[in-house]
N, C-alpha and C positions, 0 to 999 in steps of 0.2 A: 258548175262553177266551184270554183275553191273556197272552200267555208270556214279554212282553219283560221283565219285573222279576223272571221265576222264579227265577233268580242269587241278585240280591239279598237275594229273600226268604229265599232258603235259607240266607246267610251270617245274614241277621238272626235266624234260626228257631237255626242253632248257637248263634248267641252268647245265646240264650237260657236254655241249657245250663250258662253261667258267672255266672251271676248271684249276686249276697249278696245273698236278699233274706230272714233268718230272723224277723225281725217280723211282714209280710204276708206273707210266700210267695206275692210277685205276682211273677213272671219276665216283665221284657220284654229283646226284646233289637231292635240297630238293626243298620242296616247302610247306610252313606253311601257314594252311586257321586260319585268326582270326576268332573271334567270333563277330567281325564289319564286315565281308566279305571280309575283304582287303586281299593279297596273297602277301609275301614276299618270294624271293627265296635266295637258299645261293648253292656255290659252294667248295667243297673243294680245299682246299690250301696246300699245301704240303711245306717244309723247310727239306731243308738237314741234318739238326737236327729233326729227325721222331717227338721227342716227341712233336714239336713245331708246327707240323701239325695241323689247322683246320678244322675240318670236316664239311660238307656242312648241317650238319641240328644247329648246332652251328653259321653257317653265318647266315642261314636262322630267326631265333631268335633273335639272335642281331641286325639282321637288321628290323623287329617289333621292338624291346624294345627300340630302336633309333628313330623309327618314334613315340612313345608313346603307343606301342599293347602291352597290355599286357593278355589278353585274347587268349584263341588258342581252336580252335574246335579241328583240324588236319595235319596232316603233311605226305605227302609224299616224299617217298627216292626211286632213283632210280640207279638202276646201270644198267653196262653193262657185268651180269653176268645169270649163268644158272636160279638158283632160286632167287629169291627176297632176297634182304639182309636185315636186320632189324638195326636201329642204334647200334652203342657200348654202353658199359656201361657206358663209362662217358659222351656220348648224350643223354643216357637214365636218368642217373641222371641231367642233366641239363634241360632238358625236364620236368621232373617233378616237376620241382623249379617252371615250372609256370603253368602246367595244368598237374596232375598225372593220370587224365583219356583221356589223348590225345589218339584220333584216329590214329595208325599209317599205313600207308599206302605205304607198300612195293612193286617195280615194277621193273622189267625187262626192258631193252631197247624194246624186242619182244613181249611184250604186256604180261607177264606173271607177276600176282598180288597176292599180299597177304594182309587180311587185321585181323588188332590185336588190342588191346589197352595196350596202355604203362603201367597200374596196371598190368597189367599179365606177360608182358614183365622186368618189374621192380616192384615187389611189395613192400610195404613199405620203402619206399625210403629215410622216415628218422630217421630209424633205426641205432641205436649208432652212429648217426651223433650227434656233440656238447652234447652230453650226460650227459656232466655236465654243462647247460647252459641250465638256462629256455626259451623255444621257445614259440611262440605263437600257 
């Protein structure tokens, strides 16, 4: 088995552990490697207002982007589900805002892994985004 994201997964498997989720009782938790080696994790958050939920690879990010990372190799997500869940779409487009080749790294509470990269998962992601706004 491939052991190089066992780290990660295991910081994203804790931060599973701090999760608000008393609506669904869905725990996921992340875990983003910079590209300085540092690990930030993030937990979801849930509000009784769904849309106002955060989601744990969302914490994970902003809390790099707060200590000054802005660089990301990878990110693992983990739940406590059958197969491996992959971010949403609106993680995946956030995710892309600052590494569109991130290594995503989806896992199981019971050791079951998947692994992908976010161009695949979200390809061209600034596609009719500000379309009439010159971007860099």
């Amino acid at each position: 088995m491939n052991t190089q994201f066992d780290n990660l997964i295991q910081n994203a498997l804790g931060a599973c552990l701090q999760v608000y989720a008393p609506y669904s009782r869905f725990a996921v938790g992340a875990a983003v490697q910079c590209k300085s080696a540092a690990v930030f994790i993030g937990s979801n958050i849930e509000n009784i207002s769904y849309g106002l939920t955060i989601c744990a690879e969302r914490i994970a990010i902003g809390s790099a982007v707060a200590a000054g990372q802005r660089e990301f190799a990878a990110i693992a997500v983990v739940a406590d589900t059958i197969e491996p869940i992959v971010p949403c779409r609106a993680c995946r487009q956030f995710l892309a805002e600052f590494s569109p080749d991130l290594i995503v790294v989806s896992a199981t509470v019971a050791g079951n892994r998947k692994i992908d990269n976010l161009s695949r998962l979200l390809p061209d992601p600034k596609r009719e985004i500000l379309k009439n706004v010159h971007t860099p």
